[in-house]
C-alpha positions in Angstrom: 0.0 0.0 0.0 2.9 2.2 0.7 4.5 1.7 -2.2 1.4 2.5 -4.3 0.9 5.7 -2.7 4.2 6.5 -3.4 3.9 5.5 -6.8 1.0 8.0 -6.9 2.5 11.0 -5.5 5.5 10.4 -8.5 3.5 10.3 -11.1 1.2 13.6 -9.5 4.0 15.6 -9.2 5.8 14.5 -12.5 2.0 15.9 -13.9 2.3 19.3 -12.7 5.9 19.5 -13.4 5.8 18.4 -17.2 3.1 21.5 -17.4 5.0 23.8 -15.7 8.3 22.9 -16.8 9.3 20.2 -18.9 6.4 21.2 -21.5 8.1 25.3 -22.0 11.1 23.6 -22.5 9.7 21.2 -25.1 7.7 23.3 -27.4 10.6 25.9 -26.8 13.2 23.9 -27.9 11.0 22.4 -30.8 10.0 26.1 -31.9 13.7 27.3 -32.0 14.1 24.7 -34.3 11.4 26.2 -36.8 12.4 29.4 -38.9 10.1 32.0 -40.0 10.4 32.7 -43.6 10.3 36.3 -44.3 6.8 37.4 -46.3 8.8 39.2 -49.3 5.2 40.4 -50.3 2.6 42.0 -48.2 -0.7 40.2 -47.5 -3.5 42.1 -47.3 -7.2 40.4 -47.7 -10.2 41.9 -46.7 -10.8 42.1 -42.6 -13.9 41.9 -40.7 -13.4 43.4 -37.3 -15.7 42.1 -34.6 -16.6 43.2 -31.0 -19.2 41.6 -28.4 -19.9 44.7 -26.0 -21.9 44.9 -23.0 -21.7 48.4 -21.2 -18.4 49.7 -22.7 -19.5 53.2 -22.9 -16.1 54.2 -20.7 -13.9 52.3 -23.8 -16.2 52.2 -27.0 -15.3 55.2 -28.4 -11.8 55.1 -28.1 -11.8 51.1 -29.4 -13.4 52.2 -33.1 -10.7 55.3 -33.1 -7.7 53.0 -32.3 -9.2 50.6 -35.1 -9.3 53.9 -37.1 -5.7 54.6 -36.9 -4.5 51.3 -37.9 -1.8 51.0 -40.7 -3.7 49.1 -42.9 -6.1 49.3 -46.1 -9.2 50.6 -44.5 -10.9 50.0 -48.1 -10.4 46.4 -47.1 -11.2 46.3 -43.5 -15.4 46.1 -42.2 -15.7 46.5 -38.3 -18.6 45.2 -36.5 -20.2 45.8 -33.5 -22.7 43.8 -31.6 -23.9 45.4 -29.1 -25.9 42.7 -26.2 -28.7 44.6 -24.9 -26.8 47.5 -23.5 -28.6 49.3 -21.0 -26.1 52.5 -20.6 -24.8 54.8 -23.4 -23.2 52.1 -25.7 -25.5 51.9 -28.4 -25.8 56.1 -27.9 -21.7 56.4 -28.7 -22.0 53.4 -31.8 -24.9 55.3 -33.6 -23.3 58.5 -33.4 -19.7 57.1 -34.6 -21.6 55.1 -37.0 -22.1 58.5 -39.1 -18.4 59.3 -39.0 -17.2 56.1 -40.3 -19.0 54.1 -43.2 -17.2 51.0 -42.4 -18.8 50.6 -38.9 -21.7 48.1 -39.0 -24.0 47.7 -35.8 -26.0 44.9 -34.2 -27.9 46.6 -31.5 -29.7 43.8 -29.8 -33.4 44.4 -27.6 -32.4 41.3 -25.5 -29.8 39.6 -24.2 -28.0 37.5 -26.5 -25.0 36.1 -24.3 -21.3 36.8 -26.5 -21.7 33.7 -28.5 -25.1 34.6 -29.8 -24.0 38.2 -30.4 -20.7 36.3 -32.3 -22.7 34.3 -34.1 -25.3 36.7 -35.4 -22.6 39.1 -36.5 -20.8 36.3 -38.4 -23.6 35.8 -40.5 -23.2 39.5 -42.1 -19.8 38.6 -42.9 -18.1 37.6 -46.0 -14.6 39.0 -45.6 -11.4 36.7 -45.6 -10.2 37.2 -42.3 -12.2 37.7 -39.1 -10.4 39.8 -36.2 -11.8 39.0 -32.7 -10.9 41.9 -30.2 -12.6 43.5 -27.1 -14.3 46.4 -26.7 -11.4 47.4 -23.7 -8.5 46.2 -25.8 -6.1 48.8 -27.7 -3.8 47.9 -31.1 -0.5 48.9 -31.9 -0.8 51.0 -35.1 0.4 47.8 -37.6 -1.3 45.0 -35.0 -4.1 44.1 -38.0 -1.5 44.1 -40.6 1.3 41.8 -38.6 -1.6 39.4 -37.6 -2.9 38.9 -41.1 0.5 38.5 -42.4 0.4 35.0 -40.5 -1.9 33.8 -42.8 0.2 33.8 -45.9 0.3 29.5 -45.5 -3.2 27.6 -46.9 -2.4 24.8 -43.6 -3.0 28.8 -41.4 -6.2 28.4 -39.7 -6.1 30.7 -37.3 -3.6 33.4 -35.9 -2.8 34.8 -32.0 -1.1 38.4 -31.4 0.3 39.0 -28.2 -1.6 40.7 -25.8 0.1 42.5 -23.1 -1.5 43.3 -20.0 -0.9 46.5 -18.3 -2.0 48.2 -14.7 -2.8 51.8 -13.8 -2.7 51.1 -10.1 0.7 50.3 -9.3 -0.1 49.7 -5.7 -2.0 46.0 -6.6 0.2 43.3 -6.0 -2.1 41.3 -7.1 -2.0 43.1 -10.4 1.4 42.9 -10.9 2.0 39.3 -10.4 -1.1 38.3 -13.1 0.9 40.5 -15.4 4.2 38.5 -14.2 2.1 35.3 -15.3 0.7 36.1 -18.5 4.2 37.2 -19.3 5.3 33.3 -19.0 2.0 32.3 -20.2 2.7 34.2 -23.3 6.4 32.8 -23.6 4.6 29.6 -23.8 2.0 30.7 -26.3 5.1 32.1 -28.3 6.5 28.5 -28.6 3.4 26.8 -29.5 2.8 29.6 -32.3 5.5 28.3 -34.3 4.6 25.2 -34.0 1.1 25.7 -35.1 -0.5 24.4 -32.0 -1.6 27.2 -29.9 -4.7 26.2 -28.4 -6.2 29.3 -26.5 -6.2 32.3 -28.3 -5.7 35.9 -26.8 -9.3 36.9 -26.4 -8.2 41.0 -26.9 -6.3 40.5 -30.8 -6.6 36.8 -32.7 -8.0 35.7 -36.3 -9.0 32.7 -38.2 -10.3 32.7 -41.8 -14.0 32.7 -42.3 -14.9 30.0 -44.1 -13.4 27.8 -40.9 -15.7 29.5 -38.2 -17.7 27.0 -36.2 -21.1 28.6 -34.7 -20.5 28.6 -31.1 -22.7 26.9 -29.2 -25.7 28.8 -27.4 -27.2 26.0 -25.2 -24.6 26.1 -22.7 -21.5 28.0 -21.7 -18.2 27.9 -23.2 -15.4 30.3 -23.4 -15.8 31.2 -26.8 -11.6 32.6 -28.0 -10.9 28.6 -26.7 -13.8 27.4 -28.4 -13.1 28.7 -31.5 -9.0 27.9 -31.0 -9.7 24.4 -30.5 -12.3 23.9 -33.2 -9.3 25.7 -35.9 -7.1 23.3 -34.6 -9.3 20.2 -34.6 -10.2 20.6 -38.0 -6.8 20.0 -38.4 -5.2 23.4 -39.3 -2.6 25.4 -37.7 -3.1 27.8 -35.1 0.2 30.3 -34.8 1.0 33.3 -32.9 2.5 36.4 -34.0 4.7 38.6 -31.4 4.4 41.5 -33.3 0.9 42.1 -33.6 0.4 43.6 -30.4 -2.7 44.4 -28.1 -3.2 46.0 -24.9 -5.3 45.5 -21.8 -5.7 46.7 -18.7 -5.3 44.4 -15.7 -8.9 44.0 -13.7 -9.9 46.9 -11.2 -9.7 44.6 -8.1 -8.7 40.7 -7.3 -12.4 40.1 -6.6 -13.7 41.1 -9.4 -11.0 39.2 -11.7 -11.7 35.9 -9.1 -15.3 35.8 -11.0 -14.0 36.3 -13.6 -11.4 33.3 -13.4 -14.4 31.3 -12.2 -16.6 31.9 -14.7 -14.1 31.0 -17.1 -13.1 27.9 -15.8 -16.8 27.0 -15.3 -17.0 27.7 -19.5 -13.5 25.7 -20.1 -14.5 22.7 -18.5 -17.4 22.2 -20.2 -14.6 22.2 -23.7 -12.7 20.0 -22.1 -15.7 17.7 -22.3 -16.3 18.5 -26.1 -13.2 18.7 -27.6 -11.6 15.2 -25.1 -10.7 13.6 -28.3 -7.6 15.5 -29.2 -5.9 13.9 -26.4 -6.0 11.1 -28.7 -5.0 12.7 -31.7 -3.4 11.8 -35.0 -0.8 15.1 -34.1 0.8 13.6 -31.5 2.4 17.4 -30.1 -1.5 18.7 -30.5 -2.0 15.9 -27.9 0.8 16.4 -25.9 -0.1 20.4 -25.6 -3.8 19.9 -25.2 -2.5 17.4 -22.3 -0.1 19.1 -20.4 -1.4 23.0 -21.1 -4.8 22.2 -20.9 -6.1 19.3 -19.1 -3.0 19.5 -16.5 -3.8 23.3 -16.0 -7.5 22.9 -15.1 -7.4 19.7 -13.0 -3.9 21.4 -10.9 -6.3 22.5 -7.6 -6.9 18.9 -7.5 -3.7 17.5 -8.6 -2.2 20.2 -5.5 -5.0 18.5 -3.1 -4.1 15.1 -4.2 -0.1 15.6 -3.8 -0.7 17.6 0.3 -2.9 14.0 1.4 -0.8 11.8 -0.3 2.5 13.6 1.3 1.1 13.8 4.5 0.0 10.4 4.5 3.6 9.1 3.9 5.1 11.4 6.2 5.5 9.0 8.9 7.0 6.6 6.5 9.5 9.0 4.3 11.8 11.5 5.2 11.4 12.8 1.7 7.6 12.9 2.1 7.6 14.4 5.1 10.0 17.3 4.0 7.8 17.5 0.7 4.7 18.0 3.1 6.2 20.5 5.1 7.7 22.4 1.6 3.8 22.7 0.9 2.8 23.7 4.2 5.1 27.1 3.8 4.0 27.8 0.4 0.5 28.1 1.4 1.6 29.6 4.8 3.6 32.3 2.2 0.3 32.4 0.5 -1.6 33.3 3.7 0.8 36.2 4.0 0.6 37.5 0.9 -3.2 38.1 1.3 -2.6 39.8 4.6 -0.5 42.1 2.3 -2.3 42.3 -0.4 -4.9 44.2 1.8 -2.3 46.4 3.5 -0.8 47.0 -0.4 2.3 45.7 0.0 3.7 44.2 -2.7 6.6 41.5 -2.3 6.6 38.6 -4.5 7.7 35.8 -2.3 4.3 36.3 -1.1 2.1 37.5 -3.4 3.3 35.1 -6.1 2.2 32.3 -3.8 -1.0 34.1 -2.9 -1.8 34.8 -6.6 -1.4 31.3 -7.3 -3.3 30.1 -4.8 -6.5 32.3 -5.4 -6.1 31.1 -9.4 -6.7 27.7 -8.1 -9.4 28.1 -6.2 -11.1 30.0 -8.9 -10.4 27.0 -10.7 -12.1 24.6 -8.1 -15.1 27.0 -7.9 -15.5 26.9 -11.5 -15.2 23.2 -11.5 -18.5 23.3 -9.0 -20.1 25.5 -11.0 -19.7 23.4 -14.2 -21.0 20.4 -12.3 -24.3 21.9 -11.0 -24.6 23.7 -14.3 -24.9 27.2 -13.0 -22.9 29.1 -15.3 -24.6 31.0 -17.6 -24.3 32.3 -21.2 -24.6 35.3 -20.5 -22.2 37.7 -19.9 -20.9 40.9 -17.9 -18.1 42.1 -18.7 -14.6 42.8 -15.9 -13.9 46.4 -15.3 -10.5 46.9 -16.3 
Protein backbone atom coordinates (compact mmCIF):
# COMPACT_ATOMS: atom_id res chain seq x y z
CA UNK A 1 0.00 0.00 0.00
CA UNK A 2 2.87 2.20 0.66
CA UNK A 3 4.51 1.71 -2.24
CA UNK A 4 1.39 2.53 -4.33
CA UNK A 5 0.86 5.74 -2.73
CA UNK A 6 4.20 6.54 -3.41
CA UNK A 7 3.88 5.51 -6.83
CA UNK A 8 0.97 7.98 -6.87
CA UNK A 9 2.51 11.04 -5.51
CA UNK A 10 5.51 10.43 -8.48
CA UNK A 11 3.53 10.35 -11.14
CA UNK A 12 1.21 13.60 -9.47
CA UNK A 13 4.01 15.59 -9.22
CA UNK A 14 5.75 14.49 -12.54
CA UNK A 15 1.98 15.94 -13.89
CA UNK A 16 2.32 19.33 -12.70
CA UNK A 17 5.94 19.50 -13.43
CA UNK A 18 5.76 18.39 -17.19
CA UNK A 19 3.07 21.46 -17.45
CA UNK A 20 4.99 23.84 -15.65
CA UNK A 21 8.29 22.95 -16.85
CA UNK A 22 9.34 20.17 -18.95
CA UNK A 23 6.42 21.16 -21.53
CA UNK A 24 8.12 25.30 -22.04
CA UNK A 25 11.12 23.58 -22.48
CA UNK A 26 9.73 21.20 -25.09
CA UNK A 27 7.69 23.31 -27.35
CA UNK A 28 10.63 25.87 -26.85
CA UNK A 29 13.22 23.88 -27.95
CA UNK A 30 11.04 22.36 -30.76
CA UNK A 31 9.99 26.11 -31.87
CA UNK A 32 13.67 27.27 -31.96
CA UNK A 33 14.14 24.70 -34.34
CA UNK A 34 11.37 26.18 -36.76
CA UNK A 35 12.40 29.38 -38.89
CA UNK A 36 10.15 32.01 -40.03
CA UNK A 37 10.38 32.71 -43.63
CA UNK A 38 10.25 36.34 -44.33
CA UNK A 39 6.80 37.44 -46.33
CA UNK A 40 8.76 39.16 -49.30
CA UNK A 41 5.22 40.37 -50.34
CA UNK A 42 2.57 42.02 -48.24
CA UNK A 43 -0.66 40.17 -47.48
CA UNK A 44 -3.51 42.12 -47.27
CA UNK A 45 -7.24 40.40 -47.70
CA UNK A 46 -10.20 41.86 -46.67
CA UNK A 47 -10.76 42.08 -42.63
CA UNK A 48 -13.89 41.89 -40.69
CA UNK A 49 -13.42 43.36 -37.34
CA UNK A 50 -15.75 42.12 -34.57
CA UNK A 51 -16.63 43.23 -31.02
CA UNK A 52 -19.24 41.62 -28.40
CA UNK A 53 -19.88 44.71 -26.01
CA UNK A 54 -21.94 44.91 -22.98
CA UNK A 55 -21.68 48.42 -21.15
CA UNK A 56 -18.37 49.66 -22.67
CA UNK A 57 -19.47 53.25 -22.90
CA UNK A 58 -16.12 54.16 -20.67
CA UNK A 59 -13.89 52.31 -23.80
CA UNK A 60 -16.21 52.15 -27.00
CA UNK A 61 -15.34 55.15 -28.44
CA UNK A 62 -11.81 55.13 -28.12
CA UNK A 63 -11.82 51.15 -29.42
CA UNK A 64 -13.39 52.25 -33.12
CA UNK A 65 -10.73 55.29 -33.08
CA UNK A 66 -7.70 53.04 -32.26
CA UNK A 67 -9.24 50.60 -35.11
CA UNK A 68 -9.35 53.94 -37.15
CA UNK A 69 -5.74 54.61 -36.91
CA UNK A 70 -4.46 51.30 -37.90
CA UNK A 71 -1.80 50.96 -40.71
CA UNK A 72 -3.66 49.12 -42.91
CA UNK A 73 -6.07 49.34 -46.10
CA UNK A 74 -9.20 50.63 -44.46
CA UNK A 75 -10.88 49.95 -48.13
CA UNK A 76 -10.42 46.40 -47.12
CA UNK A 77 -11.18 46.34 -43.47
CA UNK A 78 -15.39 46.11 -42.20
CA UNK A 79 -15.66 46.51 -38.28
CA UNK A 80 -18.60 45.18 -36.53
CA UNK A 81 -20.19 45.84 -33.46
CA UNK A 82 -22.72 43.84 -31.63
CA UNK A 83 -23.89 45.40 -29.09
CA UNK A 84 -25.85 42.68 -26.23
CA UNK A 85 -28.67 44.62 -24.86
CA UNK A 86 -26.82 47.48 -23.54
CA UNK A 87 -28.59 49.33 -20.95
CA UNK A 88 -26.05 52.51 -20.62
CA UNK A 89 -24.79 54.83 -23.40
CA UNK A 90 -23.24 52.08 -25.75
CA UNK A 91 -25.48 51.87 -28.36
CA UNK A 92 -25.77 56.06 -27.91
CA UNK A 93 -21.67 56.42 -28.74
CA UNK A 94 -21.97 53.36 -31.75
CA UNK A 95 -24.92 55.26 -33.62
CA UNK A 96 -23.32 58.54 -33.45
CA UNK A 97 -19.68 57.07 -34.60
CA UNK A 98 -21.61 55.06 -37.04
CA UNK A 99 -22.07 58.46 -39.15
CA UNK A 100 -18.43 59.33 -39.00
CA UNK A 101 -17.17 56.13 -40.33
CA UNK A 102 -18.98 54.06 -43.22
CA UNK A 103 -17.21 51.04 -42.45
CA UNK A 104 -18.77 50.61 -38.92
CA UNK A 105 -21.69 48.09 -38.96
CA UNK A 106 -23.97 47.68 -35.75
CA UNK A 107 -26.04 44.95 -34.15
CA UNK A 108 -27.87 46.60 -31.52
CA UNK A 109 -29.71 43.80 -29.78
CA UNK A 110 -33.35 44.40 -27.63
CA UNK A 111 -32.38 41.34 -25.54
CA UNK A 112 -29.76 39.56 -24.20
CA UNK A 113 -27.99 37.55 -26.48
CA UNK A 114 -25.03 36.14 -24.34
CA UNK A 115 -21.31 36.85 -26.49
CA UNK A 116 -21.74 33.73 -28.51
CA UNK A 117 -25.13 34.60 -29.81
CA UNK A 118 -23.98 38.16 -30.43
CA UNK A 119 -20.73 36.31 -32.31
CA UNK A 120 -22.66 34.25 -34.05
CA UNK A 121 -25.32 36.70 -35.38
CA UNK A 122 -22.56 39.10 -36.49
CA UNK A 123 -20.82 36.26 -38.42
CA UNK A 124 -23.57 35.78 -40.46
CA UNK A 125 -23.22 39.54 -42.12
CA UNK A 126 -19.83 38.60 -42.91
CA UNK A 127 -18.06 37.64 -46.04
CA UNK A 128 -14.56 39.04 -45.57
CA UNK A 129 -11.37 36.66 -45.56
CA UNK A 130 -10.21 37.16 -42.26
CA UNK A 131 -12.17 37.74 -39.14
CA UNK A 132 -10.43 39.76 -36.18
CA UNK A 133 -11.83 39.02 -32.70
CA UNK A 134 -10.95 41.95 -30.18
CA UNK A 135 -12.59 43.49 -27.09
CA UNK A 136 -14.26 46.37 -26.69
CA UNK A 137 -11.43 47.40 -23.74
CA UNK A 138 -8.50 46.19 -25.79
CA UNK A 139 -6.12 48.79 -27.72
CA UNK A 140 -3.84 47.89 -31.08
CA UNK A 141 -0.45 48.87 -31.92
CA UNK A 142 -0.85 50.97 -35.13
CA UNK A 143 0.41 47.79 -37.57
CA UNK A 144 -1.27 44.96 -34.97
CA UNK A 145 -4.09 44.13 -37.96
CA UNK A 146 -1.48 44.14 -40.63
CA UNK A 147 1.29 41.81 -38.62
CA UNK A 148 -1.62 39.39 -37.64
CA UNK A 149 -2.85 38.86 -41.07
CA UNK A 150 0.52 38.46 -42.35
CA UNK A 151 0.39 34.97 -40.53
CA UNK A 152 -1.89 33.77 -42.76
CA UNK A 153 0.23 33.83 -45.93
CA UNK A 154 0.32 29.54 -45.50
CA UNK A 155 -3.18 27.60 -46.88
CA UNK A 156 -2.37 24.84 -43.58
CA UNK A 157 -3.05 28.84 -41.45
CA UNK A 158 -6.21 28.44 -39.71
CA UNK A 159 -6.10 30.70 -37.30
CA UNK A 160 -3.58 33.36 -35.87
CA UNK A 161 -2.78 34.80 -31.97
CA UNK A 162 -1.09 38.35 -31.43
CA UNK A 163 0.30 38.95 -28.20
CA UNK A 164 -1.62 40.70 -25.84
CA UNK A 165 0.13 42.46 -23.09
CA UNK A 166 -1.50 43.32 -20.04
CA UNK A 167 -0.94 46.53 -18.27
CA UNK A 168 -1.99 48.25 -14.73
CA UNK A 169 -2.79 51.77 -13.75
CA UNK A 170 -2.66 51.15 -10.12
CA UNK A 171 0.69 50.34 -9.28
CA UNK A 172 -0.14 49.67 -5.68
CA UNK A 173 -2.00 46.05 -6.65
CA UNK A 174 0.15 43.33 -6.01
CA UNK A 175 -2.11 41.26 -7.14
CA UNK A 176 -1.96 43.10 -10.39
CA UNK A 177 1.43 42.93 -10.92
CA UNK A 178 1.95 39.29 -10.37
CA UNK A 179 -1.09 38.27 -13.10
CA UNK A 180 0.93 40.46 -15.43
CA UNK A 181 4.17 38.50 -14.21
CA UNK A 182 2.06 35.30 -15.34
CA UNK A 183 0.74 36.12 -18.54
CA UNK A 184 4.15 37.23 -19.26
CA UNK A 185 5.29 33.26 -19.02
CA UNK A 186 2.01 32.33 -20.20
CA UNK A 187 2.74 34.19 -23.28
CA UNK A 188 6.41 32.81 -23.56
CA UNK A 189 4.63 29.61 -23.80
CA UNK A 190 2.02 30.66 -26.35
CA UNK A 191 5.08 32.14 -28.34
CA UNK A 192 6.54 28.49 -28.62
CA UNK A 193 3.37 26.78 -29.52
CA UNK A 194 2.83 29.55 -32.33
CA UNK A 195 5.47 28.29 -34.30
CA UNK A 196 4.58 25.17 -33.99
CA UNK A 197 1.13 25.70 -35.07
CA UNK A 198 -0.47 24.36 -32.01
CA UNK A 199 -1.62 27.20 -29.93
CA UNK A 200 -4.71 26.21 -28.40
CA UNK A 201 -6.20 29.30 -26.45
CA UNK A 202 -6.17 32.29 -28.25
CA UNK A 203 -5.67 35.91 -26.77
CA UNK A 204 -9.27 36.95 -26.38
CA UNK A 205 -8.23 40.99 -26.89
CA UNK A 206 -6.26 40.54 -30.83
CA UNK A 207 -6.61 36.81 -32.75
CA UNK A 208 -8.01 35.66 -36.27
CA UNK A 209 -9.04 32.73 -38.22
CA UNK A 210 -10.33 32.67 -41.76
CA UNK A 211 -14.03 32.72 -42.32
CA UNK A 212 -14.86 30.03 -44.11
CA UNK A 213 -13.45 27.83 -40.93
CA UNK A 214 -15.67 29.53 -38.24
CA UNK A 215 -17.67 27.04 -36.23
CA UNK A 216 -21.13 28.59 -34.70
CA UNK A 217 -20.53 28.65 -31.13
CA UNK A 218 -22.68 26.92 -29.16
CA UNK A 219 -25.66 28.79 -27.38
CA UNK A 220 -27.21 25.96 -25.23
CA UNK A 221 -24.56 26.07 -22.68
CA UNK A 222 -21.53 28.05 -21.68
CA UNK A 223 -18.21 27.93 -23.22
CA UNK A 224 -15.41 30.32 -23.41
CA UNK A 225 -15.84 31.17 -26.82
CA UNK A 226 -11.64 32.61 -28.04
CA UNK A 227 -10.88 28.62 -26.70
CA UNK A 228 -13.75 27.44 -28.38
CA UNK A 229 -13.07 28.68 -31.50
CA UNK A 230 -8.99 27.94 -31.01
CA UNK A 231 -9.66 24.44 -30.53
CA UNK A 232 -12.27 23.92 -33.18
CA UNK A 233 -9.32 25.69 -35.91
CA UNK A 234 -7.12 23.25 -34.64
CA UNK A 235 -9.28 20.19 -34.64
CA UNK A 236 -10.23 20.59 -37.99
CA UNK A 237 -6.85 19.99 -38.43
CA UNK A 238 -5.23 23.38 -39.26
CA UNK A 239 -2.57 25.39 -37.73
CA UNK A 240 -3.07 27.83 -35.10
CA UNK A 241 0.23 30.29 -34.81
CA UNK A 242 1.04 33.32 -32.94
CA UNK A 243 2.53 36.38 -34.04
CA UNK A 244 4.66 38.59 -31.38
CA UNK A 245 4.39 41.47 -33.28
CA UNK A 246 0.91 42.08 -33.62
CA UNK A 247 0.43 43.65 -30.38
CA UNK A 248 -2.70 44.35 -28.08
CA UNK A 249 -3.19 46.03 -24.91
CA UNK A 250 -5.31 45.47 -21.81
CA UNK A 251 -5.69 46.69 -18.68
CA UNK A 252 -5.33 44.37 -15.67
CA UNK A 253 -8.89 43.97 -13.70
CA UNK A 254 -9.86 46.91 -11.17
CA UNK A 255 -9.70 44.64 -8.14
CA UNK A 256 -8.65 40.71 -7.27
CA UNK A 257 -12.44 40.08 -6.60
CA UNK A 258 -13.66 41.14 -9.43
CA UNK A 259 -10.98 39.18 -11.68
CA UNK A 260 -11.75 35.90 -9.12
CA UNK A 261 -15.35 35.82 -11.01
CA UNK A 262 -14.02 36.30 -13.65
CA UNK A 263 -11.41 33.34 -13.38
CA UNK A 264 -14.40 31.30 -12.19
CA UNK A 265 -16.61 31.89 -14.70
CA UNK A 266 -14.11 31.01 -17.13
CA UNK A 267 -13.10 27.88 -15.81
CA UNK A 268 -16.77 27.00 -15.33
CA UNK A 269 -17.05 27.73 -19.49
CA UNK A 270 -13.50 25.68 -20.13
CA UNK A 271 -14.55 22.67 -18.53
CA UNK A 272 -17.44 22.17 -20.19
CA UNK A 273 -14.55 22.19 -23.67
CA UNK A 274 -12.72 19.99 -22.09
CA UNK A 275 -15.71 17.67 -22.28
CA UNK A 276 -16.31 18.50 -26.14
CA UNK A 277 -13.21 18.65 -27.56
CA UNK A 278 -11.59 15.21 -25.12
CA UNK A 279 -10.69 13.58 -28.35
CA UNK A 280 -7.61 15.49 -29.22
CA UNK A 281 -5.87 13.94 -26.36
CA UNK A 282 -6.05 11.09 -28.67
CA UNK A 283 -5.03 12.71 -31.72
CA UNK A 284 -3.36 11.80 -34.96
CA UNK A 285 -0.83 15.14 -34.09
CA UNK A 286 0.80 13.62 -31.46
CA UNK A 287 2.37 17.45 -30.05
CA UNK A 288 -1.46 18.71 -30.50
CA UNK A 289 -2.03 15.94 -27.94
CA UNK A 290 0.78 16.41 -25.92
CA UNK A 291 -0.12 20.41 -25.55
CA UNK A 292 -3.79 19.88 -25.16
CA UNK A 293 -2.54 17.41 -22.29
CA UNK A 294 -0.07 19.08 -20.37
CA UNK A 295 -1.39 22.97 -21.12
CA UNK A 296 -4.83 22.22 -20.93
CA UNK A 297 -6.11 19.32 -19.05
CA UNK A 298 -3.00 19.46 -16.45
CA UNK A 299 -3.77 23.32 -15.99
CA UNK A 300 -7.54 22.95 -15.13
CA UNK A 301 -7.38 19.70 -13.02
CA UNK A 302 -3.90 21.42 -10.94
CA UNK A 303 -6.29 22.45 -7.64
CA UNK A 304 -6.89 18.87 -7.54
CA UNK A 305 -3.74 17.45 -8.57
CA UNK A 306 -2.19 20.24 -5.45
CA UNK A 307 -4.95 18.55 -3.10
CA UNK A 308 -4.05 15.11 -4.19
CA UNK A 309 -0.13 15.60 -3.77
CA UNK A 310 -0.73 17.62 0.25
CA UNK A 311 -2.91 14.01 1.39
CA UNK A 312 -0.78 11.79 -0.32
CA UNK A 313 2.54 13.55 1.35
CA UNK A 314 1.06 13.79 4.52
CA UNK A 315 -0.05 10.45 4.46
CA UNK A 316 3.63 9.09 3.87
CA UNK A 317 5.13 11.44 6.15
CA UNK A 318 5.53 8.99 8.87
CA UNK A 319 7.00 6.57 6.47
CA UNK A 320 9.47 9.00 4.30
CA UNK A 321 11.79 11.52 5.19
CA UNK A 322 11.41 12.76 1.71
CA UNK A 323 7.58 12.91 2.09
CA UNK A 324 7.56 14.37 5.15
CA UNK A 325 10.01 17.34 3.95
CA UNK A 326 7.84 17.54 0.73
CA UNK A 327 4.73 17.98 3.07
CA UNK A 328 6.21 20.53 5.10
CA UNK A 329 7.69 22.39 1.65
CA UNK A 330 3.76 22.68 0.89
CA UNK A 331 2.80 23.71 4.18
CA UNK A 332 5.10 27.08 3.79
CA UNK A 333 4.02 27.75 0.36
CA UNK A 334 0.48 28.07 1.37
CA UNK A 335 1.60 29.60 4.84
CA UNK A 336 3.55 32.32 2.17
CA UNK A 337 0.28 32.44 0.54
CA UNK A 338 -1.62 33.25 3.73
CA UNK A 339 0.83 36.20 4.02
CA UNK A 340 0.57 37.52 0.88
CA UNK A 341 -3.16 38.13 1.30
CA UNK A 342 -2.64 39.77 4.62
CA UNK A 343 -0.52 42.12 2.32
CA UNK A 344 -2.32 42.30 -0.37
CA UNK A 345 -4.87 44.18 1.82
CA UNK A 346 -2.26 46.42 3.46
CA UNK A 347 -0.79 47.00 -0.44
CA UNK A 348 2.29 45.71 0.05
CA UNK A 349 3.71 44.18 -2.68
CA UNK A 350 6.61 41.46 -2.34
CA UNK A 351 6.60 38.60 -4.55
CA UNK A 352 7.70 35.80 -2.30
CA UNK A 353 4.26 36.34 -1.11
CA UNK A 354 2.13 37.50 -3.43
CA UNK A 355 3.28 35.13 -6.06
CA UNK A 356 2.24 32.35 -3.77
CA UNK A 357 -1.01 34.14 -2.85
CA UNK A 358 -1.77 34.77 -6.64
CA UNK A 359 -1.42 31.30 -7.34
CA UNK A 360 -3.32 30.07 -4.76
CA UNK A 361 -6.50 32.33 -5.38
CA UNK A 362 -6.09 31.11 -9.41
CA UNK A 363 -6.72 27.65 -8.14
CA UNK A 364 -9.40 28.09 -6.18
CA UNK A 365 -11.14 30.02 -8.87
CA UNK A 366 -10.40 27.05 -10.73
CA UNK A 367 -12.06 24.60 -8.05
CA UNK A 368 -15.10 27.05 -7.88
CA UNK A 369 -15.49 26.93 -11.48
CA UNK A 370 -15.24 23.19 -11.52
CA UNK A 371 -18.50 23.35 -8.96
CA UNK A 372 -20.09 25.47 -11.00
CA UNK A 373 -19.70 23.37 -14.22
CA UNK A 374 -21.00 20.37 -12.31
CA UNK A 375 -24.31 21.93 -10.96
CA UNK A 376 -24.56 23.66 -14.31
CA UNK A 377 -24.87 27.19 -12.98
CA UNK A 378 -22.89 29.07 -15.32
CA UNK A 379 -24.61 31.03 -17.64
CA UNK A 380 -24.35 32.34 -21.21
CA UNK A 381 -24.62 35.30 -20.50
CA UNK A 382 -22.23 37.65 -19.93
CA UNK A 383 -20.89 40.91 -17.89
CA UNK A 384 -18.11 42.09 -18.70
CA UNK A 385 -14.63 42.80 -15.89
CA UNK A 386 -13.90 46.40 -15.32
CA UNK A 387 -10.46 46.85 -16.33
Amino acid sequence: MILFLEILLLITCLIIINSFVFYPVVVNLLGSNKINTPVKNIYEPTVAIIIAAYNEEKVIAQRIQNIASQDYDLSKIQVYVGSDASSDRTNEILTELKKEYSWLNLLLSEKRMGKAGILNELIQHIDSEIIVFTDANTDFQKDAVKNLVNGFTSEEVGGVCGRLVLTDSDSTRSDGVEESKYWRYETFIKNAEGKLGVSLAANGGIFAIRRSLYRNIPTEKAVTDDLFISLSIVAQGYKFNYKEDAVAYENTGNDLQSEYNRKVRFSATNFQLLADFKQLLFSKNRLLAYAFFSHKVTRWGLPFLLSLTLILSYSLALYSFAAALFFSLQILFYFLAAVGFVFSKLKIQMSVFSLPYFFVVSNIAVAAGYIKFRKKKHSVIWTSTER
